[in-house]
mmCIF file of the C-alpha atoms, coordinates in Angstrom:
data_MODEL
# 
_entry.id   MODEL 
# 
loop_
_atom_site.group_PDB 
_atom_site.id 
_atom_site.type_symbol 
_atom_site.label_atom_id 
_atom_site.label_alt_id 
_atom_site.label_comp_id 
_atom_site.label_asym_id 
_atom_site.label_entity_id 
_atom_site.label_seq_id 
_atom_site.pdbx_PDB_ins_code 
_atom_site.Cartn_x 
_atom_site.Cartn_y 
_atom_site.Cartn_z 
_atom_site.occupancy 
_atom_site.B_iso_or_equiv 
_atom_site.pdbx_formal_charge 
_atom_site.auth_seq_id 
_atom_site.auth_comp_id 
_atom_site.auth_asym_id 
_atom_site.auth_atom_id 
_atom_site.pdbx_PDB_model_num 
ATOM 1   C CA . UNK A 1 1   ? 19.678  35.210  -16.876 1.00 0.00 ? 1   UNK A CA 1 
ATOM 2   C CA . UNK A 1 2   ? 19.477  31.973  -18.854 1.00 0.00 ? 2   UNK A CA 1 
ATOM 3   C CA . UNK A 1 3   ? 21.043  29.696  -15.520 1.00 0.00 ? 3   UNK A CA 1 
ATOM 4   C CA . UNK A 1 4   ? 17.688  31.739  -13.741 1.00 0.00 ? 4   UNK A CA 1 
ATOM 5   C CA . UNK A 1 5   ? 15.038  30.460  -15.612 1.00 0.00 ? 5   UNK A CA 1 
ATOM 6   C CA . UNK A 1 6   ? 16.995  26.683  -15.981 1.00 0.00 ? 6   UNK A CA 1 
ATOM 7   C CA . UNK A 1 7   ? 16.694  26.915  -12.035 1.00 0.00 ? 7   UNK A CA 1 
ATOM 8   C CA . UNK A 1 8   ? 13.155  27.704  -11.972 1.00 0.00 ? 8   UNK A CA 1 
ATOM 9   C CA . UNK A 1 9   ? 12.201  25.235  -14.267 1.00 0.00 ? 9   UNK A CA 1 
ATOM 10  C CA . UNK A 1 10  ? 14.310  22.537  -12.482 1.00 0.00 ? 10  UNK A CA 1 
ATOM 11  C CA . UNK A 1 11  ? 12.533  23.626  -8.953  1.00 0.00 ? 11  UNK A CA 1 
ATOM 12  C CA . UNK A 1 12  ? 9.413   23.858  -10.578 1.00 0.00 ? 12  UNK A CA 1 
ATOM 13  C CA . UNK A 1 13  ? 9.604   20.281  -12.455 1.00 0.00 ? 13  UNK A CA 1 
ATOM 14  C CA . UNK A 1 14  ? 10.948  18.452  -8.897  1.00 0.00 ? 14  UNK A CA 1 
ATOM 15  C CA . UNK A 1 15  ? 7.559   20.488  -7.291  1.00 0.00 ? 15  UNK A CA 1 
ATOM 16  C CA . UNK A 1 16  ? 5.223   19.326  -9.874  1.00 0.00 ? 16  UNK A CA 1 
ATOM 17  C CA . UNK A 1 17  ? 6.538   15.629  -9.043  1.00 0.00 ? 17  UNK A CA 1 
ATOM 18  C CA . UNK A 1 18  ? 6.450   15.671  -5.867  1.00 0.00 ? 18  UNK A CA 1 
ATOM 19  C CA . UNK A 1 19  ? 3.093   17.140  -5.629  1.00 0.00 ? 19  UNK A CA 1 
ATOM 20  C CA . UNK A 1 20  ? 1.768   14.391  -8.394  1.00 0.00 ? 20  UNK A CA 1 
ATOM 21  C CA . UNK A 1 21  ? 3.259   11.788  -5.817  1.00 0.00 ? 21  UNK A CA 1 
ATOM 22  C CA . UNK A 1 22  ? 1.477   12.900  -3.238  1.00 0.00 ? 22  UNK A CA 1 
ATOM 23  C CA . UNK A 1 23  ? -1.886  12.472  -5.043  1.00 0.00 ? 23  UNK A CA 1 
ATOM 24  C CA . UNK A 1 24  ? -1.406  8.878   -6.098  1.00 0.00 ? 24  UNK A CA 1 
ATOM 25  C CA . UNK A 1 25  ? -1.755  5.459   -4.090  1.00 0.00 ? 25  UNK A CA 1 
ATOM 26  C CA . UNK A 1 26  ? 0.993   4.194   -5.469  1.00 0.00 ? 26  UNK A CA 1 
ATOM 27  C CA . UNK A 1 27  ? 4.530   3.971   -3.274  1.00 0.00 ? 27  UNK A CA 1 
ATOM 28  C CA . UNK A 1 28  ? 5.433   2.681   0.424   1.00 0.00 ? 28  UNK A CA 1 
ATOM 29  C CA . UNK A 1 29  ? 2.300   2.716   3.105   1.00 0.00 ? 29  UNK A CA 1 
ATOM 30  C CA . UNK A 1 30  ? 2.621   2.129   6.416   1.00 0.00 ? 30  UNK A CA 1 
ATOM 31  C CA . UNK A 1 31  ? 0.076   -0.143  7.887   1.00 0.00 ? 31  UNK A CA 1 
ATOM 32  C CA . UNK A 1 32  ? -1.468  -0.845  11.426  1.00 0.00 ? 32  UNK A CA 1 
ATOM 33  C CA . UNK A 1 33  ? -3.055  -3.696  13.395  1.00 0.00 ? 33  UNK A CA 1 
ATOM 34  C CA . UNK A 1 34  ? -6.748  -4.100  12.805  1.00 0.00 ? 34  UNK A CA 1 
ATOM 35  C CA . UNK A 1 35  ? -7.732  -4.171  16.337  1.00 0.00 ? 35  UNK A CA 1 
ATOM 36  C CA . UNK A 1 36  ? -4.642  -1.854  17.724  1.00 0.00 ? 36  UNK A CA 1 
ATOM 37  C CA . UNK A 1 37  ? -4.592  1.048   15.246  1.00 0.00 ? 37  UNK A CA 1 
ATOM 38  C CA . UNK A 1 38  ? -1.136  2.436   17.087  1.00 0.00 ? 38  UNK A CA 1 
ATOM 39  C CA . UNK A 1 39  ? 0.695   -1.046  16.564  1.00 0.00 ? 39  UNK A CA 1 
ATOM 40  C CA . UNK A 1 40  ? 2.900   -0.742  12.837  1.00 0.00 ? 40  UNK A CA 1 
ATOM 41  C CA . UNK A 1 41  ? 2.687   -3.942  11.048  1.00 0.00 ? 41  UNK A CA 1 
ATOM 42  C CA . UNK A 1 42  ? 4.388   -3.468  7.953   1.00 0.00 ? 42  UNK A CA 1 
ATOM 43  C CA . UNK A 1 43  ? 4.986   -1.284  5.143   1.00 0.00 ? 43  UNK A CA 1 
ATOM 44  C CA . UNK A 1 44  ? 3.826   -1.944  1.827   1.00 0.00 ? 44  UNK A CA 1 
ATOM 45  C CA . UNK A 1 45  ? 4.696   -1.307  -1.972  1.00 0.00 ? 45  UNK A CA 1 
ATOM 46  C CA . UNK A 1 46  ? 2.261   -0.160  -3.939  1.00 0.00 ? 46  UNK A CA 1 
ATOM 47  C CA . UNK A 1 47  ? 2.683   -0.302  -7.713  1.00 0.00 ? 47  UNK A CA 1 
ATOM 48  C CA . UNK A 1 48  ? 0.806   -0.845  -10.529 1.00 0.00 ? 48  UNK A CA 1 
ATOM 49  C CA . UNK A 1 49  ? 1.714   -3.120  -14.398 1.00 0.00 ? 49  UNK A CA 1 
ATOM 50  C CA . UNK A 1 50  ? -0.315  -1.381  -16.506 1.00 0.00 ? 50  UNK A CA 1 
ATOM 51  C CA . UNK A 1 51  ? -3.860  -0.853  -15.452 1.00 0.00 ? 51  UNK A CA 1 
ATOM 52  C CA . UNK A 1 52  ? -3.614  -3.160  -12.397 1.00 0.00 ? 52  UNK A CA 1 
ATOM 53  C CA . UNK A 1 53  ? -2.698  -2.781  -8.864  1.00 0.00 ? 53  UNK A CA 1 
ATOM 54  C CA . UNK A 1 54  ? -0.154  -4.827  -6.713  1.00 0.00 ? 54  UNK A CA 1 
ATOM 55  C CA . UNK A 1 55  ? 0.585   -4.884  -3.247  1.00 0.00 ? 55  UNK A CA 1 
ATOM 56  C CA . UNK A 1 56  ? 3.313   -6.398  -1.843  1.00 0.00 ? 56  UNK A CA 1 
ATOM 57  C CA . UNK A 1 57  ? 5.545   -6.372  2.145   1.00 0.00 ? 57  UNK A CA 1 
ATOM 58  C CA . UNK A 1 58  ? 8.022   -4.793  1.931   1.00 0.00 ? 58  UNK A CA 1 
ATOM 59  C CA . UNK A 1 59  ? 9.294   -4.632  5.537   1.00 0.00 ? 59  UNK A CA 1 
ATOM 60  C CA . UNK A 1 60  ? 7.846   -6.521  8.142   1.00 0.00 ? 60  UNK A CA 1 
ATOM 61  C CA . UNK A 1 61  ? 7.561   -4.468  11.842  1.00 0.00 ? 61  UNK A CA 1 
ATOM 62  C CA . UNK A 1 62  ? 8.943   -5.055  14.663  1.00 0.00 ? 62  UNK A CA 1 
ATOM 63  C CA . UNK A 1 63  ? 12.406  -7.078  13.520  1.00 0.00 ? 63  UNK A CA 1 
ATOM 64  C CA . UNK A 1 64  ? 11.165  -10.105 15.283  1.00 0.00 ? 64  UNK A CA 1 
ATOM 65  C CA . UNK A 1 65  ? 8.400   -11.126 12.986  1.00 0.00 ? 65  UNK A CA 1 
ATOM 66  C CA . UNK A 1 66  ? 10.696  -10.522 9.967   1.00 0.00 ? 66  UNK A CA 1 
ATOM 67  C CA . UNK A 1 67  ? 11.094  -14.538 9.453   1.00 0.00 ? 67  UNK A CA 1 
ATOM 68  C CA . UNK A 1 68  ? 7.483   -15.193 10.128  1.00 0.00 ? 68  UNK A CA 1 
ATOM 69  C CA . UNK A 1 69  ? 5.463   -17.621 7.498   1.00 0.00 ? 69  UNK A CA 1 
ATOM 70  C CA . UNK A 1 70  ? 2.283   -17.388 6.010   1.00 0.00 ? 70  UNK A CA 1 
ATOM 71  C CA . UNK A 1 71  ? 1.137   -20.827 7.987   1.00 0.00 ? 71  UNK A CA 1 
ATOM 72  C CA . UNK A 1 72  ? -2.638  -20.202 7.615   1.00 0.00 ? 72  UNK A CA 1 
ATOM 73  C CA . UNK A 1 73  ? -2.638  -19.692 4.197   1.00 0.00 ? 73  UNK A CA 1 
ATOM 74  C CA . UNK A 1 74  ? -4.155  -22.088 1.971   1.00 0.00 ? 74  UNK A CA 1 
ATOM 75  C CA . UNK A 1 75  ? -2.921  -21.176 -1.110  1.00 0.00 ? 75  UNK A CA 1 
ATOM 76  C CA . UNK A 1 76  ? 0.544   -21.149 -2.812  1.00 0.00 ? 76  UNK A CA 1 
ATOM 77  C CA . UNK A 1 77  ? 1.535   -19.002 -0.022  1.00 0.00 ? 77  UNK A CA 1 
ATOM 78  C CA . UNK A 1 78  ? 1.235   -21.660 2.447   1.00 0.00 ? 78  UNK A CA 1 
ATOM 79  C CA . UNK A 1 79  ? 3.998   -21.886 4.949   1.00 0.00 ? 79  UNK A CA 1 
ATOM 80  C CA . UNK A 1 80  ? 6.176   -19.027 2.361   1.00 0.00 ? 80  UNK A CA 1 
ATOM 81  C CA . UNK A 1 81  ? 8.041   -15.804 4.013   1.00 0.00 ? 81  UNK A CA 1 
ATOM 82  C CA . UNK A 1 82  ? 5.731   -13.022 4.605   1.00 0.00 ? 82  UNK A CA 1 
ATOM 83  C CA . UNK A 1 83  ? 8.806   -10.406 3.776   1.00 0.00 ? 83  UNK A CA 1 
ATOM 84  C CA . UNK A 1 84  ? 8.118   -9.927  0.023   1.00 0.00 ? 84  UNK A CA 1 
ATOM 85  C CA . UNK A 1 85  ? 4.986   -11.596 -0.237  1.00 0.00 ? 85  UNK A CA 1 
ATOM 86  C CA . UNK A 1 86  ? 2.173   -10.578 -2.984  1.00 0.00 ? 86  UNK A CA 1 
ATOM 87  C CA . UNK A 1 87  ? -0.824  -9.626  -0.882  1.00 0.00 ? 87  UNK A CA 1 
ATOM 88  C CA . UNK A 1 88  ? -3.242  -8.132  -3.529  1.00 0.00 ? 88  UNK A CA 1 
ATOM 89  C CA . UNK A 1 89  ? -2.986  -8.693  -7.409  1.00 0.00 ? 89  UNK A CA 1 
ATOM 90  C CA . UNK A 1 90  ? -4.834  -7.445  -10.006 1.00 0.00 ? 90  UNK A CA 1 
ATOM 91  C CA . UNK A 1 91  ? -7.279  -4.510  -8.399  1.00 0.00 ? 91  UNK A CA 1 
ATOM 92  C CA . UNK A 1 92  ? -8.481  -2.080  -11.309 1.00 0.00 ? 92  UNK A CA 1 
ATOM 93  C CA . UNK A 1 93  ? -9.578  2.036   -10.570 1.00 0.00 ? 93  UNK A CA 1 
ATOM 94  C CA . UNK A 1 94  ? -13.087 2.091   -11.268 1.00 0.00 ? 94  UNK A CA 1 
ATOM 95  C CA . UNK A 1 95  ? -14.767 5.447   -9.920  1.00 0.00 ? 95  UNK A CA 1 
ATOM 96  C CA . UNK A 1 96  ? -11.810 6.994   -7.848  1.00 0.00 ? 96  UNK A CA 1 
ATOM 97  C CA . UNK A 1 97  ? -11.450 3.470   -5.613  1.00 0.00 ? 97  UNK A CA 1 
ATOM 98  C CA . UNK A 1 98  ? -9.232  0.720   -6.586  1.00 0.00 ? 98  UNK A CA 1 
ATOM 99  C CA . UNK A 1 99  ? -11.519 -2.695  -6.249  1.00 0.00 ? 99  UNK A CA 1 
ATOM 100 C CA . UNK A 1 100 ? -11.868 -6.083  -7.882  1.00 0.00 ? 100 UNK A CA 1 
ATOM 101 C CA . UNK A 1 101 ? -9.432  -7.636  -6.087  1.00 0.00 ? 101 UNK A CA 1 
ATOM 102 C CA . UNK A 1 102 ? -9.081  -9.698  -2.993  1.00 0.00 ? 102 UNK A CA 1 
ATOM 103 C CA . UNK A 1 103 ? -6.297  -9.001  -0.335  1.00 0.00 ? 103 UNK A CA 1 
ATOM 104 C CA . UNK A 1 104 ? -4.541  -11.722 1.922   1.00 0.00 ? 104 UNK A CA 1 
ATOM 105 C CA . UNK A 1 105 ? -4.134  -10.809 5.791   1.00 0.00 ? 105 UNK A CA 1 
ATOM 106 C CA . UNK A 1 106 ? -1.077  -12.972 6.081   1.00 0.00 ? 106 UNK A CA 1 
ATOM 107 C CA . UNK A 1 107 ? -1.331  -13.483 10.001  1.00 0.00 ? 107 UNK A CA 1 
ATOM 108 C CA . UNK A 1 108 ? -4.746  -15.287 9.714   1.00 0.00 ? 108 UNK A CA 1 
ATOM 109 C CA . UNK A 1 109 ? -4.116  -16.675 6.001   1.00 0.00 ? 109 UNK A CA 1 
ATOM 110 C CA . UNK A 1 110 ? -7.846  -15.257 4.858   1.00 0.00 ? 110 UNK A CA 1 
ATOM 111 C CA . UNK A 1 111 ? -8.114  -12.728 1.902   1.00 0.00 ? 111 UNK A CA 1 
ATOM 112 C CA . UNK A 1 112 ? -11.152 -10.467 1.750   1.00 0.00 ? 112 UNK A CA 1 
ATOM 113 C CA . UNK A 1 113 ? -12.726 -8.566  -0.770  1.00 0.00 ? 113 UNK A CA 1 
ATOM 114 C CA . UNK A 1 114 ? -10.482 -4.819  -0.944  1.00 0.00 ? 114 UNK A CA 1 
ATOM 115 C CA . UNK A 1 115 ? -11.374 -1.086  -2.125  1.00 0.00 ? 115 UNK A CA 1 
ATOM 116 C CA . UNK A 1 116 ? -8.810  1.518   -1.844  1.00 0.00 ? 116 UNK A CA 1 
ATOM 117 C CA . UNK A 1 117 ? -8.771  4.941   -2.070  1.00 0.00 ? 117 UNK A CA 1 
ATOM 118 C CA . UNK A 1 118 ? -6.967  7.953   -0.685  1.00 0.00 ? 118 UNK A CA 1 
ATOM 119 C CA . UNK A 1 119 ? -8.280  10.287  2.072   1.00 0.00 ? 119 UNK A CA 1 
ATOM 120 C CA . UNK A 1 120 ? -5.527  12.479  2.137   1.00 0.00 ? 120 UNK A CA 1 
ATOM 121 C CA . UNK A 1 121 ? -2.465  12.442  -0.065  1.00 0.00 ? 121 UNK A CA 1 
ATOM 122 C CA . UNK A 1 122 ? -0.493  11.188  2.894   1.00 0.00 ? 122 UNK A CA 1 
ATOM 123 C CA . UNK A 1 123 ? -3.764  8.647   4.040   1.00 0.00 ? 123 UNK A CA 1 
ATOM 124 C CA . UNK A 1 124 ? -4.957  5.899   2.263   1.00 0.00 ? 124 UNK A CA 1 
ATOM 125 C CA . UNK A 1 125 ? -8.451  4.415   3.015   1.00 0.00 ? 125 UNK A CA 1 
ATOM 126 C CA . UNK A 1 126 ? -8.262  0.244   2.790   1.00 0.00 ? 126 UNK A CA 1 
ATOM 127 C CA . UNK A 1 127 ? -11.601 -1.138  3.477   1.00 0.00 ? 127 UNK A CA 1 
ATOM 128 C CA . UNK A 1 128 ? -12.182 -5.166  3.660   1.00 0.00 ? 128 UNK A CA 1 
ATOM 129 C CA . UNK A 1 129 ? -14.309 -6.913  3.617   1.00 0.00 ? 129 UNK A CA 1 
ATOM 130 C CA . UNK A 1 130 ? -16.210 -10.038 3.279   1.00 0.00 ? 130 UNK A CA 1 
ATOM 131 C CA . UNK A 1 131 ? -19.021 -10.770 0.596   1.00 0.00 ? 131 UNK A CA 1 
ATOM 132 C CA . UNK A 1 132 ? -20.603 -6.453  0.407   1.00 0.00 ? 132 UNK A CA 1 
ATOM 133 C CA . UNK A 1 133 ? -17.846 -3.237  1.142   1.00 0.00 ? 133 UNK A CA 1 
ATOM 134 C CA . UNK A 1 134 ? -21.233 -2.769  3.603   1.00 0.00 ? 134 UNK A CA 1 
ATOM 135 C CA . UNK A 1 135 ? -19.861 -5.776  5.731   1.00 0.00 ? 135 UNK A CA 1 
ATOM 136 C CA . UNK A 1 136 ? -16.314 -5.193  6.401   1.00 0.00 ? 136 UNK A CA 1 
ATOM 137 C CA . UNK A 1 137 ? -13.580 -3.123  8.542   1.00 0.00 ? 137 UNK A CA 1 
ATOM 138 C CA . UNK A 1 138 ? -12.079 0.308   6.700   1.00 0.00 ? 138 UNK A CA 1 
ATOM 139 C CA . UNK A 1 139 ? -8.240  0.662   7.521   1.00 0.00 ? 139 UNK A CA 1 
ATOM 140 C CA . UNK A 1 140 ? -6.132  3.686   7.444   1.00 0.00 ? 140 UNK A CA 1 
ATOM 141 C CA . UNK A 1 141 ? -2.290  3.341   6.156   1.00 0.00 ? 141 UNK A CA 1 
ATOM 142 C CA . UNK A 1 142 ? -0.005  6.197   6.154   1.00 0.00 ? 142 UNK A CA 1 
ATOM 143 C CA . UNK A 1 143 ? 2.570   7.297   3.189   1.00 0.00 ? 143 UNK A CA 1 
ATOM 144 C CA . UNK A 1 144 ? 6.145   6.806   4.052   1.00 0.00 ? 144 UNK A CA 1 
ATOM 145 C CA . UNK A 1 145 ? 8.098   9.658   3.255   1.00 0.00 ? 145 UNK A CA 1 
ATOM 146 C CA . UNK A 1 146 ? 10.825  9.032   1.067   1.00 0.00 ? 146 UNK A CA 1 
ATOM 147 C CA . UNK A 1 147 ? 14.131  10.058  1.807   1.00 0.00 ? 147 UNK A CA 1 
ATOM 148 C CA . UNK A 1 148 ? 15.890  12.703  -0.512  1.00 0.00 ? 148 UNK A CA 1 
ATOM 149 C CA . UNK A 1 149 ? 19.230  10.961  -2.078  1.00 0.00 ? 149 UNK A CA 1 
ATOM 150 C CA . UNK A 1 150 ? 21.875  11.586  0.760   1.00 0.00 ? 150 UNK A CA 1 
# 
């Protein structure tokens, strides 16, 4: 009787995390071309050092961008990898929606002003923009599923 309830706190304990997960921005996100939402681009690690969130690539799609450089960046970035880069830094949760920070779109080397926020567990809402959240372009990134240990 005792290995029963071990069980069902062991399945219940792996639920509860997995379910907590899901309700949270931070992990690996899928994201898409801004003007051909079907195209993958990347996906992205989301994390956060202690009340601030970080993004950074973490895999660069397709394989043959996978060397490509941050040439229009004006930055410290300039002419660095894109694979591994830090594209937002220091965003704080104010309200439900991550904002405060700018984010870098690496292809054209321009950063815009960034809230986040989830739609879904498995959809997160990224919406850019320049100068007002009123003048800007709302993208959608999708969770990647993490494998189970194999």
């Amino acid at each position: 009787m005792r290995s029963i309830h071990f069980f069902v706190f062991i399945l219940y304990a792996l639920l509860i995390t997995q379910v907590s997960h899901a309700q949270t921005v931070f992990g690996k996100w899928k994201t898409y071309d801004i003007f051909d939402k079907s195209k993958e681009e990347s996906i992205v690690l989301i994390y956060r050092i202690d009340d601030d969130l970080y993004i950074k690539i973490d895999q660069i799609l397709p394989e043959e961008h996978v060397n490509d450089k941050c040439v229009k960046c004006k930055d410290h970035r300039k002419d660095e990898p894109i694979l591994g880069m830090l594209i937002l830094a220091g965003a704080r949760l104010k309200d439900g929606i991550w904002q405060g920070a700018s984010i870098l779109n690496a292809k054209n080397g321009k950063e815009y002003g960034c809230q986040i926020s989830l739609a879904d567990p498995d959809l997160l809402k990224v919406r850019g923009y320049i100068g007002y959240p009123l003048f800007g372009k709302t993208l959608y990134w999708t969770r990647v599923k993490e494998k189970p240990f194999e």
